[in-house]
C-alpha positions in Angstrom: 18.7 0.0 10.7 18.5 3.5 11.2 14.9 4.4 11.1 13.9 6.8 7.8 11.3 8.7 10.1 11.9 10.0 13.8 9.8 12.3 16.0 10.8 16.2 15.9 12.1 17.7 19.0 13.8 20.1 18.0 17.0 18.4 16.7 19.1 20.1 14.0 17.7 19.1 10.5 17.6 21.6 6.8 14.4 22.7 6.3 12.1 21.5 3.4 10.1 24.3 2.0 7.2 23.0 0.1 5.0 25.4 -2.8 2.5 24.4 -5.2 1.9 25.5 -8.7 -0.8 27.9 -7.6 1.5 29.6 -5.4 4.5 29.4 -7.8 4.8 33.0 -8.7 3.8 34.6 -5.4 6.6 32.3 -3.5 9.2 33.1 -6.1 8.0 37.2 -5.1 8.4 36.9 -2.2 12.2 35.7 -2.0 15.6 37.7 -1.5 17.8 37.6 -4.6 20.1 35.0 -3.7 17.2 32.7 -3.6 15.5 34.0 -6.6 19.0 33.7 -8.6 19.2 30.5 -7.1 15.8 28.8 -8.0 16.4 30.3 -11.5 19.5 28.4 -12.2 18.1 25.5 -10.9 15.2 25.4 -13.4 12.6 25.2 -10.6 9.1 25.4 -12.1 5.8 25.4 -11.0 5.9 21.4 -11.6 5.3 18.9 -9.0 8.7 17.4 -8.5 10.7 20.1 -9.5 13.3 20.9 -6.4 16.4 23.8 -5.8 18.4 24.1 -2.7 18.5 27.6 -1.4 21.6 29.1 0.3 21.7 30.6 3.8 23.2 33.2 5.3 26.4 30.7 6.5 28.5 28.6 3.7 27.3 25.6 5.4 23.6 26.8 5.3 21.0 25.5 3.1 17.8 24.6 2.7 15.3 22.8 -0.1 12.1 24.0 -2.1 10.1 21.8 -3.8 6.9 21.8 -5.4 4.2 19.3 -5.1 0.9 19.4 -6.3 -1.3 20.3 -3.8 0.5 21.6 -0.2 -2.9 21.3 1.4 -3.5 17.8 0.7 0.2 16.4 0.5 -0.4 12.5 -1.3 1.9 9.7 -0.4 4.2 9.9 -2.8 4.5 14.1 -3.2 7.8 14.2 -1.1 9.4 10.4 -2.9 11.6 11.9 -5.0 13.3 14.2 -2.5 15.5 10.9 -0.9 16.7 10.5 -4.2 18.6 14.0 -4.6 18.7 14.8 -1.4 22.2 14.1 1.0 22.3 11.8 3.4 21.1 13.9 6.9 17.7 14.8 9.1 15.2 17.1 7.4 11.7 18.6 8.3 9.0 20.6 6.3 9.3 24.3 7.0 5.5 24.6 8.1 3.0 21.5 8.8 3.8 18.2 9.0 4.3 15.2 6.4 1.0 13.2 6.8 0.1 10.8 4.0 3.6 11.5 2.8 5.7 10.1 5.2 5.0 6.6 3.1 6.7 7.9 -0.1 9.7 9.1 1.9 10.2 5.4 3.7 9.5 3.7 0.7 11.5 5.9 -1.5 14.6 4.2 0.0 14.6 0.9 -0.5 16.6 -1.3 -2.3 16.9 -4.6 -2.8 20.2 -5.8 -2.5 20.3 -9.9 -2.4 22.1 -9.8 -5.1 23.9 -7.0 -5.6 25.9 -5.3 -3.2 25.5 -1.2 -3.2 27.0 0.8 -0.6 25.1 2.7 2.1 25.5 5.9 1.9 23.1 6.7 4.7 19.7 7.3 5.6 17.7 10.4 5.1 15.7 10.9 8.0 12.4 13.2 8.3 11.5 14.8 11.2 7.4 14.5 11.8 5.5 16.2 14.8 2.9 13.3 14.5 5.0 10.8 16.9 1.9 8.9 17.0 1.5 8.3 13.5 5.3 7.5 12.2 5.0 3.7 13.5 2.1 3.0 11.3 4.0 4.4 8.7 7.3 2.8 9.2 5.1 -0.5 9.1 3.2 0.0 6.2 6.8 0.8 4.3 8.0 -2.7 6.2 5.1 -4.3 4.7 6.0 -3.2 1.2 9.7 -3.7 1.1 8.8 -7.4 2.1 6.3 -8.4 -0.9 9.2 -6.4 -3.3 11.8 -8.2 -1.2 9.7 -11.6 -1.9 8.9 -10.8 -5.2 12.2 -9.7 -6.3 13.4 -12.9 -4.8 14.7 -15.5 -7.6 12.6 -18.3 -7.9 15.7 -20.2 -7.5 16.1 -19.0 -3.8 12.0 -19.0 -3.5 10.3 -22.1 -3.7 7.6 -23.6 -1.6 10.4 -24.5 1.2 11.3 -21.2 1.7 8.0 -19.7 1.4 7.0 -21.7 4.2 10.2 -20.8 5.9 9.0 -17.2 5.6 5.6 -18.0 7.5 7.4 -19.4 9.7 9.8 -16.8 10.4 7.0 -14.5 10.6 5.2 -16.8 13.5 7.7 -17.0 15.3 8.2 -13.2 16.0 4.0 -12.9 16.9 3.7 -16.3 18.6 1.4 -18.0 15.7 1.5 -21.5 14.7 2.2 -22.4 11.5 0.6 -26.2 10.0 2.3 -27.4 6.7 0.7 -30.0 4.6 3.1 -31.3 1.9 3.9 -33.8 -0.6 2.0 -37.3 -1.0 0.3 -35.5 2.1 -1.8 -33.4 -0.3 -3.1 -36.4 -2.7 -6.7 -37.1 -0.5 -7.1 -33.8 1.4 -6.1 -31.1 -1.2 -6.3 -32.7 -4.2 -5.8 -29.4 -6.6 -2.7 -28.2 -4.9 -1.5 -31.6 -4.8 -1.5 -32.2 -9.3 -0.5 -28.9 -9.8 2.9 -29.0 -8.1 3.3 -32.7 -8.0 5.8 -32.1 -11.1 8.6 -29.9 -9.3 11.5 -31.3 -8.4 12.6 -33.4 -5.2 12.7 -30.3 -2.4 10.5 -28.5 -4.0 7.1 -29.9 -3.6 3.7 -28.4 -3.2 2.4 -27.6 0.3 -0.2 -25.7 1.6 0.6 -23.2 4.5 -1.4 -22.7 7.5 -0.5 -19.6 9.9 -3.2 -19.1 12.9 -3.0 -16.3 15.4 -5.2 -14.3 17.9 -7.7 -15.1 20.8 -10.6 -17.7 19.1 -13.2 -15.4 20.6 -12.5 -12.3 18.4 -13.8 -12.5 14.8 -12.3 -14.8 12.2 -10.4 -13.3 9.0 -8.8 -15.5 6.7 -6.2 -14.2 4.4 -5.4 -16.5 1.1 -2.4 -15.8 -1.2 -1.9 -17.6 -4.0 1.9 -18.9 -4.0 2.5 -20.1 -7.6 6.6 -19.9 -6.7 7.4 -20.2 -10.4 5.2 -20.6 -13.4 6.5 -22.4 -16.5 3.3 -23.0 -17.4 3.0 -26.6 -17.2 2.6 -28.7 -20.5 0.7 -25.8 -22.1 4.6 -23.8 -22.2 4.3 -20.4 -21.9 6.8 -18.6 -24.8 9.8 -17.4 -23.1 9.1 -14.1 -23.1 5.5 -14.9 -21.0 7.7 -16.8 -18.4 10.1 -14.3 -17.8 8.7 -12.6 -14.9 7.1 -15.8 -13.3 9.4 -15.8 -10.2 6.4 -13.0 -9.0 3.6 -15.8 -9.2 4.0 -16.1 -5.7 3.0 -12.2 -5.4 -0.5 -13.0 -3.8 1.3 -15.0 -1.1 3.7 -12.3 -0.5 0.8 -9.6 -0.2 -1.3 -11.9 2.0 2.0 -12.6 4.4 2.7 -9.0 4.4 -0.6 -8.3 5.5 -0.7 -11.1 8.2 2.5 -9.3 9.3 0.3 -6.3 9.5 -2.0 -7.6 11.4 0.5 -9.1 14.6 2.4 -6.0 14.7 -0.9 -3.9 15.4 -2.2 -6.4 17.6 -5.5 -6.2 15.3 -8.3 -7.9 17.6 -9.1 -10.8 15.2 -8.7 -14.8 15.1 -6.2 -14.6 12.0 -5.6 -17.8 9.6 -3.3 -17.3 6.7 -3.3 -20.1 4.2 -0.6 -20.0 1.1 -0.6 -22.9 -1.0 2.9 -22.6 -2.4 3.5 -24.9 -5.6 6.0 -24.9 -8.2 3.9 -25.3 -12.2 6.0 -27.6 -13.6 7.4 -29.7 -16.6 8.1 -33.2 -16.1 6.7 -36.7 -16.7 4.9 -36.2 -13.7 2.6 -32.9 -14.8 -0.6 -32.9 -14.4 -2.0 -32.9 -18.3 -4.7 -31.3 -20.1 -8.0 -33.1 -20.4 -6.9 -34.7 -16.9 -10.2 -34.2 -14.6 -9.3 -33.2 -10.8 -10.6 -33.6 -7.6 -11.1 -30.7 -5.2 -11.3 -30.7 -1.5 -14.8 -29.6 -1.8 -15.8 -32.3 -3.4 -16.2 -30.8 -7.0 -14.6 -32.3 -10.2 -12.8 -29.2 -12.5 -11.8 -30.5 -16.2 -8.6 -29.2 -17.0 -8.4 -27.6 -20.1 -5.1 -25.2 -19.8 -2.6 -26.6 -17.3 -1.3 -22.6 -17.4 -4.6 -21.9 -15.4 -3.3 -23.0 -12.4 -3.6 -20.4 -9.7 -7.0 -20.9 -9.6 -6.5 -24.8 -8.9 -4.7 -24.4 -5.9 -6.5 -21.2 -4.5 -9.8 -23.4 -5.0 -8.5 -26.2 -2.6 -7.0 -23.0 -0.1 -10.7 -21.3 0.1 -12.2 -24.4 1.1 -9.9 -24.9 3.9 -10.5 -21.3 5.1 -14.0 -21.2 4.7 -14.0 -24.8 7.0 -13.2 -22.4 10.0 -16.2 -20.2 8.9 -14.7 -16.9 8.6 -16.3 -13.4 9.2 -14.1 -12.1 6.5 -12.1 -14.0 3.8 -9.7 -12.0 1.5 -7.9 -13.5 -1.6 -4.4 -12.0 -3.5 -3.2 -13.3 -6.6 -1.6 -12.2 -9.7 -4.3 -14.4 -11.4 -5.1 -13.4 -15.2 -3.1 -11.5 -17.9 -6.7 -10.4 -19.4 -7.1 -7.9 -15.8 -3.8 -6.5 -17.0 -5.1 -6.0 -20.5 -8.9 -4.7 -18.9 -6.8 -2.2 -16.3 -3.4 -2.2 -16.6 -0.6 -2.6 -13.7 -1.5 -0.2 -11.3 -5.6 -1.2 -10.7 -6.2 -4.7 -8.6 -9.6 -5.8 -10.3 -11.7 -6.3 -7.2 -15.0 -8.6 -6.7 -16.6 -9.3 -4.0 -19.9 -11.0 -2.9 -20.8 -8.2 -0.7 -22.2 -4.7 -1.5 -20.3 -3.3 2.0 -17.3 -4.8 1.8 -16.7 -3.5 -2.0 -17.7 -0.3 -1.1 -15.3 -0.5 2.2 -12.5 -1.8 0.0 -12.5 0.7 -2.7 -13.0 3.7 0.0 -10.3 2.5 1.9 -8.2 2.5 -1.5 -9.1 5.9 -2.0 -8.0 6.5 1.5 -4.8 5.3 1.3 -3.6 6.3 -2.1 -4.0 2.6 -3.0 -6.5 2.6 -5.9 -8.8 -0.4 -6.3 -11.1 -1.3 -9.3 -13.8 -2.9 -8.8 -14.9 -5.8 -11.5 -18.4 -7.8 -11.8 -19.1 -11.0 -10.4 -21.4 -11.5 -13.8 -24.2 -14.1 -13.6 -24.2 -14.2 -17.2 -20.9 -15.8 -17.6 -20.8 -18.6 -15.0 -22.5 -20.6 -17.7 -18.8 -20.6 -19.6 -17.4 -22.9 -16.9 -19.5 -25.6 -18.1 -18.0 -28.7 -18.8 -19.3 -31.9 -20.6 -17.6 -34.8 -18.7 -17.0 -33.0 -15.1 -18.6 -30.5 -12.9 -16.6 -27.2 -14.1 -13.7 -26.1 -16.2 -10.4 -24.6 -14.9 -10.1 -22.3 -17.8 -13.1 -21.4 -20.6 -12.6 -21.3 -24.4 -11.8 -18.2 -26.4 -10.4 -16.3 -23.9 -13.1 -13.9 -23.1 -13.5 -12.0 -19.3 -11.1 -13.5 -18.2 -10.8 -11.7 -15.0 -14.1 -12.6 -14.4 -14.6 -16.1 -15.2 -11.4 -17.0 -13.1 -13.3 -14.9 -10.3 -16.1 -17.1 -10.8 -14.1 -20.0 -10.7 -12.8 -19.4 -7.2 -17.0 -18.2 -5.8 -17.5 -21.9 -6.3 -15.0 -22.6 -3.3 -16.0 -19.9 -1.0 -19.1 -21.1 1.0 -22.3 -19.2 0.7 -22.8 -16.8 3.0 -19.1 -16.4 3.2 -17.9 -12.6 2.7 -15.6 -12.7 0.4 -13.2 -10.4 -1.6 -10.8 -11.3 -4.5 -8.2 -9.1 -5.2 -6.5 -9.9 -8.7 -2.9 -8.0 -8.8 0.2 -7.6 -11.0 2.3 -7.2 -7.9 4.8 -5.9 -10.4 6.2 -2.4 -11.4 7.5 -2.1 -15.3 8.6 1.4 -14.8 9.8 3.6 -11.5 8.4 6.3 -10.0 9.1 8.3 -7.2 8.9 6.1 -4.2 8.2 2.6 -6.3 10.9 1.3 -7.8 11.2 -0.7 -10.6 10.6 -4.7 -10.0 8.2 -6.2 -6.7 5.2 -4.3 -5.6 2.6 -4.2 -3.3 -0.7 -3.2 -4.8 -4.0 -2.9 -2.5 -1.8 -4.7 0.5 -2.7 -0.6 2.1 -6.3 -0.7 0.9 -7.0 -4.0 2.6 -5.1 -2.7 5.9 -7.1 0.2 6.1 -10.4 -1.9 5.8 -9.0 -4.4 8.7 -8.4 -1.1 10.5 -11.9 0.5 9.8 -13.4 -2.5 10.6 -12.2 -4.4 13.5 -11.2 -0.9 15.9 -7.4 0.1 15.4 -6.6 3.6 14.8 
């Protein structure tokens, strides 16, 4: 695949003039007629995204303006809607060099094609004078495309098999070893992951996925994504409009594999272990009914009460296991609760976590990145609402309230004390496009979490 970003050394490319709206007017001065005539029957404006091509002194000459909001500070996604009007070819900004923005341009041309075939038309490179910097950035767009590629993915062609196949896959290529526990396997040892998916069909049942990698002297970080491959939502149905998108239940798994991915490429000096229960929620004789009172690996009982609160079942029995190997760092993904949809919307991953430095570290390295994080309380007050008269805890408390925060709860009873912890509750879903994130699969605070490993454990 033709890479979408290259080093500049001199090669032939069109130039990419870039203005803001505070320099609108003095730019548009400034410019011979031609160009002036030209940017006028183009519509540009002083708007950020707003773009003219500007003719040269040869027929085949030309070259692009565009205006983004701030040319001082270019963002990641300033330059993502240029691949989209732009011809296939090499390019490079007039003056400076593309920075944070090299992530829109990557990311601004994928497409996810499993399933329908489109025809390349070719790539449109950029030319950056930061060779050092375009392979992080080419691996952060990797990591992207493959949670919208696994998200995207129908749930028919993404169950637990293949899920694990993917871990596997991804071991291979870093030299990791990969542990599956599946089936009847599950009954004693992960009790929760075991009745939640214990209703799918033959093929398709639950397992919990183990990927290890690194030298067992550096520091332990334990990546958990939840990997709920299709939600029907057990004998308490969801309507059909509720079940529509559950093929991207499994979006916590794909963020915490992408990340994992992350982490081998760099060569991150940590002792990594991935865990992905992967389960199918479903509806059969064999569900697992409400009322029914579970087991856990830690040793807790947990009164089911909605069998459509499952994530937090199987991530339960997944944080144990992690926090067994006594992690320095243990980080949680999951598209977990509708009600941190309805508290922030798509595009904020509530955030908790039982540590004053790493919440601040996460959210600064959101802000970092361009890959905003929210954080939520871990509220006392409400861990009383898990109380339940015949068993240790609830999955799921009556009437609905904080929902976000009582499922966050939930999961603190799995994670050892003293354990630092982080819970990271995303859509992993875009309704609408926007330059550089299309419509369908996304990755949100997969770049935030990076950039903390980064901070924290020594990679540039």
């Amino acid at each position: 695949m033709t890479p979408t970003i290259t080093a500049d050394r001199g090669q032939a490319a069109r130039t990419i003039h870039l203005i803001d709206p505070a320099g609108f007017d003095a730019w548009l001065a400034s410019q011979p007629p031609r160009n002036r005539a030209a940017a006028n029957a183009q519509r540009l404006s002083p708007k950020p995204g707003k773009t003219a091509t500007l003719p040269g002194e040869q027929p085949d000459d030309w070259s692009v303006v565009t205006v983004v909001a701030d040319t001082a500070t270019l963002s990641p996604w300033c330059l993502a809607h240029l691949p989209g009007q732009l011809p296939p070819g090499t390019y490079r900004l007039a003056t400076g060099t593309p920075g944070a923005a090299k992530l829109g341009w990557a990311t601004a041309q994928y497409r996810f094609t499993r399933y329908r075939r489109e025809e390349d038309d070719g790539a449109r490179i950029l030319l950056s004078s930061e060779p050092a910097r375009i392979d992080e950035a080419l691996r952060q767009a990797a990591a992207t495309a493959r949670v919208r590629d696994l998200v995207n993915t129908a749930a028919a062609d993404l169950g637990p098999a293949e899920l694990a196949a993917e871990v596997r896959t991804l071991a291979d290529a870093h030299g990791a070893t990969v542990t599956v526990t599946q089936g009847r396997e599950l009954e004693t040892g992960y009790p929760m992951i075991h009745a939640v998916g214990k209703a799918a069909a033959r093929g398709r049942e639950p397992r919990l996925i183990e990927l290890v990698w690194g030298n067992p002297a550096h520091p332990k970080v334990a990546l958990v994504g939840k990997g709920v491959c299709f939600d029907s939502g057990g004998l308490d149905i969801k309507p059909s409009a509720g079940m529509r998108l559950m093929k991207k239940d499994m979006g916590g798994a794909a963020h915490a594999l992408a990340l994992a991915g992350l982490v081998m490429e760099a060569h991150l000096p940590v002792r990594l272990h991935l865990l992905i229960p992967a389960v199918e929620n479903s509806v059969s004789g064999d569900s697992f009914r409400p009322g029914d009172v579970l087991n856990s690996r830690k040793g807790l009982t947990v009164e089911n009460t909605n069998t459509d609160a499952e994530g937090r079942l199987v991530l339960g029995d997944a944080l144990t296991r992690a926090c067994e190997e006594t992690p320095e760092l243990l980080i949680d993904f999951a598209t977990l609760t509708g009600a941190a949809r309805v508290a922030l919307g798509p595009d904020l991953p509530a955030t908790f976590a039982n540590d004053e430095a790493l919440a601040a570290d996460l959210l600064a390295a959101g802000a970092a990145e361009g890959d905003p994080l929210w954080r939520m309380p871990l509220w006392e007050g409400y861990d009383d609402m898990l109380k339940s008269d015949i068993a240790d805890m609830v999955n799921a408390p009556e009437g609905g309230m904080a929902g976000a925060v009582t499922a966050a709860l939930f999961l603190r009873r799995f994670v050892t004390p003293g354990t630092v912890w982080a819970h990271l509750d995303t859509f992993a879903w875009r309704t609408s496009a926007k330059p550089g994130r299309a419509k369908g699969g996304e990755a949100y605070g997969l770049r935030a979490a990076w950039r903390l490993l980064r901070d924290r454990y020594g990679r540039p």
